[in-house]
C-alpha positions in Angstrom: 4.8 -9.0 -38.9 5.3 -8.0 -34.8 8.8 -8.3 -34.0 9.7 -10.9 -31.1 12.0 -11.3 -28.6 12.4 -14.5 -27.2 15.4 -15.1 -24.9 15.3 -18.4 -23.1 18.0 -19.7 -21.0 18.8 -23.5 -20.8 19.9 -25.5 -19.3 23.5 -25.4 -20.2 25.6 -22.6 -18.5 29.6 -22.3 -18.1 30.4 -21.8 -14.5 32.2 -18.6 -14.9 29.3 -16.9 -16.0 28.4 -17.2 -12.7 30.8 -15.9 -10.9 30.8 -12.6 -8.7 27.2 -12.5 -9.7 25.1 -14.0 -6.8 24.4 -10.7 -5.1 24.9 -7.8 -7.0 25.8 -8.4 -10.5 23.0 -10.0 -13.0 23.1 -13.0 -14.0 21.7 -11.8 -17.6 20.6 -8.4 -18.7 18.6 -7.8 -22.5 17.7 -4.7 -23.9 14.6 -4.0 -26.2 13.3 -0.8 -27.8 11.0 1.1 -25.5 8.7 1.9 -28.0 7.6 -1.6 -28.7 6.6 -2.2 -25.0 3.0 -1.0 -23.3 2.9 -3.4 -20.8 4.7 -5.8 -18.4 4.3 -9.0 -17.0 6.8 -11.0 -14.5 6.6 -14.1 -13.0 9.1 -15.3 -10.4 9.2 -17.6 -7.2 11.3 -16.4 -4.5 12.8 -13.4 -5.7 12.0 -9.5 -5.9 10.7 -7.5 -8.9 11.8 -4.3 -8.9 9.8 -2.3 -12.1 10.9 1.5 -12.7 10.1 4.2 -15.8 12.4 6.4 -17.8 12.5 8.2 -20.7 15.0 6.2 -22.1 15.0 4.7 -25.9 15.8 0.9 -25.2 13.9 -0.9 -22.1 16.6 -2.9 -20.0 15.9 -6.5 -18.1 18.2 -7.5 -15.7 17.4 -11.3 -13.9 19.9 -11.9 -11.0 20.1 -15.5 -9.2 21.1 -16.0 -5.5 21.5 -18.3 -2.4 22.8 -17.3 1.0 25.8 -19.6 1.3 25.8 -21.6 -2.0 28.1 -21.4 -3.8 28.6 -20.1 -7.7 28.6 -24.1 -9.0 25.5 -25.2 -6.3 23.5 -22.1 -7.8 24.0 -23.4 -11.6 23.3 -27.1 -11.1 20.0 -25.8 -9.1 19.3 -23.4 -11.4 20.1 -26.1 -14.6 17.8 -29.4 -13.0 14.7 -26.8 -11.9 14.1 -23.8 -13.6 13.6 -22.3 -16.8 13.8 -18.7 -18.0 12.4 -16.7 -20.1 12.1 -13.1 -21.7 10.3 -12.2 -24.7 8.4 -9.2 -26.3 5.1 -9.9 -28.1 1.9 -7.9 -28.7 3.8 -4.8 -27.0 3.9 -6.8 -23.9 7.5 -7.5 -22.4 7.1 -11.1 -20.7 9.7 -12.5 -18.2 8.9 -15.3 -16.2 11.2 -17.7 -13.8 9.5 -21.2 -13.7 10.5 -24.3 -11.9 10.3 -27.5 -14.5 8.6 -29.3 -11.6 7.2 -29.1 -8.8 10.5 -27.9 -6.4 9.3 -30.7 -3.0 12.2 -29.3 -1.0 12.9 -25.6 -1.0 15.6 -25.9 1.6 17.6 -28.2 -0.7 16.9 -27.0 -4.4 15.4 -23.4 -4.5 16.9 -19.9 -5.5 16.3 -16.9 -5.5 15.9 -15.5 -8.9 14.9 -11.5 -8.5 14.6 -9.4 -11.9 15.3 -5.6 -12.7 13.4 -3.8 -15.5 13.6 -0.3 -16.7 11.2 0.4 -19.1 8.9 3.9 -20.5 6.7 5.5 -18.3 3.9 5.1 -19.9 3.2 0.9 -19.2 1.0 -1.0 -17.5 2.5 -4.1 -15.5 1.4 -7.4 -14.2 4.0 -8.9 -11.1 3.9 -11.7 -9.6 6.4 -13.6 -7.1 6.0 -16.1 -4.5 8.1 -15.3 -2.0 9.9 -11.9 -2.5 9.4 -7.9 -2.6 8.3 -5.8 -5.2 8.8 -2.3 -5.9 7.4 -0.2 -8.2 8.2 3.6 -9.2 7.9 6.2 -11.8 4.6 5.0 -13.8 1.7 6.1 -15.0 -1.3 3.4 -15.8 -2.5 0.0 -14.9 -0.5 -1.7 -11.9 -1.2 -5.3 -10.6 1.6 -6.2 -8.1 1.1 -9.3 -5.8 3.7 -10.9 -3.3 2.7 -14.0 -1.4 5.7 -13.2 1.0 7.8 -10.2 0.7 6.8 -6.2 0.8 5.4 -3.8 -1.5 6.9 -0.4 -1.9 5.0 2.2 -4.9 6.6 5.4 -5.3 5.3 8.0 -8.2 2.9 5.8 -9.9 -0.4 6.7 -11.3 -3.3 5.0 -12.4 -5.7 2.0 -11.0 -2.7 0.5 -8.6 -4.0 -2.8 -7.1 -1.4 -4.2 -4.5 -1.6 -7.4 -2.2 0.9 -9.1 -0.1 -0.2 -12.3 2.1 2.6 -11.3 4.8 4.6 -8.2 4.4 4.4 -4.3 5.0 3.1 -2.0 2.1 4.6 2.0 1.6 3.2 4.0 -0.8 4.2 8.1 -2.1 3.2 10.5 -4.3 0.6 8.2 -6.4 -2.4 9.3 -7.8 -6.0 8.2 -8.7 -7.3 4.7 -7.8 -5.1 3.0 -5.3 -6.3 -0.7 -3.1 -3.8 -2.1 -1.3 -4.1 -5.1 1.3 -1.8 -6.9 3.6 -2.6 -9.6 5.5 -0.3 -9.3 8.2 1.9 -5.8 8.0 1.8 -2.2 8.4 0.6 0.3 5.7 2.3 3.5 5.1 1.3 6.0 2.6 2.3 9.7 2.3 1.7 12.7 -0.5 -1.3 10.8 -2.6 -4.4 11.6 -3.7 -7.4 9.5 -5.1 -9.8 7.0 -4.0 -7.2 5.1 -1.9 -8.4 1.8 0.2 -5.8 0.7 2.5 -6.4 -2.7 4.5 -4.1 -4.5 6.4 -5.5 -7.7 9.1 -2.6 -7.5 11.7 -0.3 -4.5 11.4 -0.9 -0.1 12.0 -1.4 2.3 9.1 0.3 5.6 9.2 -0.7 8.3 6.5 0.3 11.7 6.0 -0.5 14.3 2.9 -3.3 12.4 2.0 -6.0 13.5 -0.5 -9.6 12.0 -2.1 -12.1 9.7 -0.8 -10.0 7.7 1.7 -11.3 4.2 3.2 -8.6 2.7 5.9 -9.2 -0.3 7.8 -7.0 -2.8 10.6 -8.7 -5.8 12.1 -5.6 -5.5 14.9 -2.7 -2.1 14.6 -3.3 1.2 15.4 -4.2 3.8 13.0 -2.0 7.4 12.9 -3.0 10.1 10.1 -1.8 14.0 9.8 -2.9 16.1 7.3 -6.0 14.5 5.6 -8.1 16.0 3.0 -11.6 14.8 1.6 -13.7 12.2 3.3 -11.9 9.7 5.5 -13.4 6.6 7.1 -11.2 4.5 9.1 -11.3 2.0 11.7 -9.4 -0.7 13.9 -10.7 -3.9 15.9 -7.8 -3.6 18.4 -5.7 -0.2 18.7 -6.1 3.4 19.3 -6.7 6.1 16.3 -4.9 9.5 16.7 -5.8 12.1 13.6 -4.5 15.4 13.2 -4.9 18.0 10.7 -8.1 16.5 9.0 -9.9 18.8 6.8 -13.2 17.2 5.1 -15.6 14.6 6.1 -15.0 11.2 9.2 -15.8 8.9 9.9 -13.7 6.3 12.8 -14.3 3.3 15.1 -12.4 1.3 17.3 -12.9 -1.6 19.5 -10.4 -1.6 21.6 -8.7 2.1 22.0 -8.4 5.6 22.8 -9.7 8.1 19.9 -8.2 11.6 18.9 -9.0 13.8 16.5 -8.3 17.4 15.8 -10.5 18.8 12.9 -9.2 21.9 10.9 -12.6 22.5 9.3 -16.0 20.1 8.9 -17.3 19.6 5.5 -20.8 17.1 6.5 -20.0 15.2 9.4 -17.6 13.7 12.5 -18.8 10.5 13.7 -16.7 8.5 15.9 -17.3 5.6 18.2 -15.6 2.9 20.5 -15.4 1.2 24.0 -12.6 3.8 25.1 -12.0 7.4 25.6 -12.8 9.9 22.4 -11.7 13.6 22.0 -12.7 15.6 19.4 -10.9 19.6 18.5 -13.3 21.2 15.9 -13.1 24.7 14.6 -15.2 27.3 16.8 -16.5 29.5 14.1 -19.3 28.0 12.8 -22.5 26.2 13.0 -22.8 22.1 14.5 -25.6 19.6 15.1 -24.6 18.1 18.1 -25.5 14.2 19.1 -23.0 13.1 22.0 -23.6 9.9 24.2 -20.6 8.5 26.6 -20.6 7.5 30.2 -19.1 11.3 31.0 -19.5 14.2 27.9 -17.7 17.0 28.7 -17.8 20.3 26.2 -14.9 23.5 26.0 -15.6 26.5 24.0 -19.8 25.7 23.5 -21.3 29.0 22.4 -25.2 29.4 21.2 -26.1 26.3 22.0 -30.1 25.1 22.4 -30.9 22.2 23.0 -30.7 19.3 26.1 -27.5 18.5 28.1 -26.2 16.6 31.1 -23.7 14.9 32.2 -24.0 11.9 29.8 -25.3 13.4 27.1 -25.7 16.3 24.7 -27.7 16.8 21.7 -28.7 20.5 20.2 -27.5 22.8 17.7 -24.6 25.4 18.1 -24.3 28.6 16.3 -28.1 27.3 14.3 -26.5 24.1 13.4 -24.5 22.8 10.6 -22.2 20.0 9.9 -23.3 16.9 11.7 -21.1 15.5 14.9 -22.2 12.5 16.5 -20.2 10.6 19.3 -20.5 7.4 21.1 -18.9 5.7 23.4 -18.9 3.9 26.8 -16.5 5.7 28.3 -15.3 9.8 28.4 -16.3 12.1 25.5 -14.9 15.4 25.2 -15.6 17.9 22.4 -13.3 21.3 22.6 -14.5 23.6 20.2 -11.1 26.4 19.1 
């Protein structure tokens, strides 16, 4: 017979339990053996999740409630008419969800904030869910489904097939490995020291990246896009800012609509192909072979060495050192390649 767990939390609370907890002291906290957990799932409206792994023998849950400016006795009658909450471990799956009884028509006047803690083994797969808060994520290895309609996402250490989506709020990610898609629809993506086939999209903010390793696919319909030390193949692109790459080593490819482009290559793997309406430079290693294809209203070329083929002012297209890895350019305005 599976052991269960089943906390639930009614309706009935003594006011002092409430006390001195509405910003950092839980409101509840249960503990379950580690070893009976693979996988987590949280439900919660207006409130963070915060989901970390240890090594540790008992998994801990910690559900804290909150209200800027309510008091201790207006938090337990709201909490007592409108939600319901409830922890349990079934199937190897530790379930805590924070439900409203009914539909809450008023957040202003009845809703809380009810954010929850959990430390549990490495090892575990998760499933979060709130409505209006953050979640942040650390220290696992497997499955990861985190989705915010409101608040940020921040994964640190995690490994496995990490799928991430926030409807309004900025997303930073570190040293995570192996499939990683992440979309914001209207904040900034960070990510540093991972490796994998990462997609990163965001519809209104920049992306920054740094130590990044794999197949990488980056996209922003309006920020700018920054990237130092890249690895693999890159492909990246912006309807509306300027893209600035350093320190790229691999294949990319990178569009804009609306900005500048800058990109200094440490070494070529295939290709470069860049485009946009704006100015494009290009640094690429000078010791070794290119196909050339540049177009742009001016092209202008430092360090070209055994090159045959055709060139003028607008255009260049040939082979240098008997050709190689493929580097095509196009834009309306000035192109310059510098070859070092």
């Amino acid at each position: 017979m599976k052991k269960l767990f089943v906390v639930f939390i009614s309706v009935i609370f003594n006011a002092n339990l409430f006390a001195g907890c509405l910003q950092k002291d839980p409101l509840l906290t249960r503990t379950f053996p580690a070893a009976s957990i693979k996988s987590v799932e949280v439900n919660t409206s207006g409130g963070s999740i915060t989901v970390s792994g240890n090594d540790a023998r008992e998994a801990v849950v910690e559900v804290y409630v909150s209200r800027d400016k309510w008091s201790a006795e207006k938090i337990k009658q709201s909490l007592d008419e409108n939600y319901t909450i409830d922890i349990n471990v079934s199937g190897g799956k530790l379930n805590v969800s924070a439900k409203s009884k009914k539909t809450i028509s008023n957040w202003n006047l009845n809703g809380l904030n009810i954010s929850v803690k959990i430390s549990i083994p490495r090892q575990v797969s998760s499933n979060l869910h709130t409505s209006g808060g953050s979640i942040h994520i650390s220290n696992l290895t497997g499955a990861q489904d985190i989705r915010t309609s409101g608040g940020s996402l921040t994964i640190d250490d995690v490994s496995g097939n990490i799928t991430g989506k926030t409807s309004g709020g900025s997303i930073s990610i570190s040293n995570s490995n192996d499939k990683i898609n992440l979309t914001t629809s209207g904040g900034s993506i960070i990510a540093k020291d991972c490796n994998g086939k990462i997609s990163l999209n965001t519809s209104g903010g920049s992306i920054r990246m740094n130590g990044i390793s794999g197949d990488v696919n980056a996209s922003t319909s309006g920020g700018s896009i920054t990237a130092d030390q890249i690895s693999g193949t890159l492909k990246t692109g912006t309807s509306g800012g300027s893209i600035s790459l350093n320190a790229i080593s691999g294949s990319l490819e990178a569009h804009t609509s609306g900005g500048s482009i800058n990109v200094t290559m440490e070494s070529v793997s295939d290709y470069v192909k860049l485009s946009n309406s704006g100015s494009i430079h290009l640094t690429i290693p000078i010791n070794r072979g290119y196909h050339l294809k540049l177009k742009g209203n001016k092209v202008e070329t430092t360090g070209l060495k055994d090159f045959r083929g055709s060139m003028d002012s607008k255009n260049v297209s040939g082979t240098v050192a008997g050709g190689g890895a493929e580097i095509e350019i196009r834009s309306s305005h000035r192109v310059a390649v510098t070859l070092k």
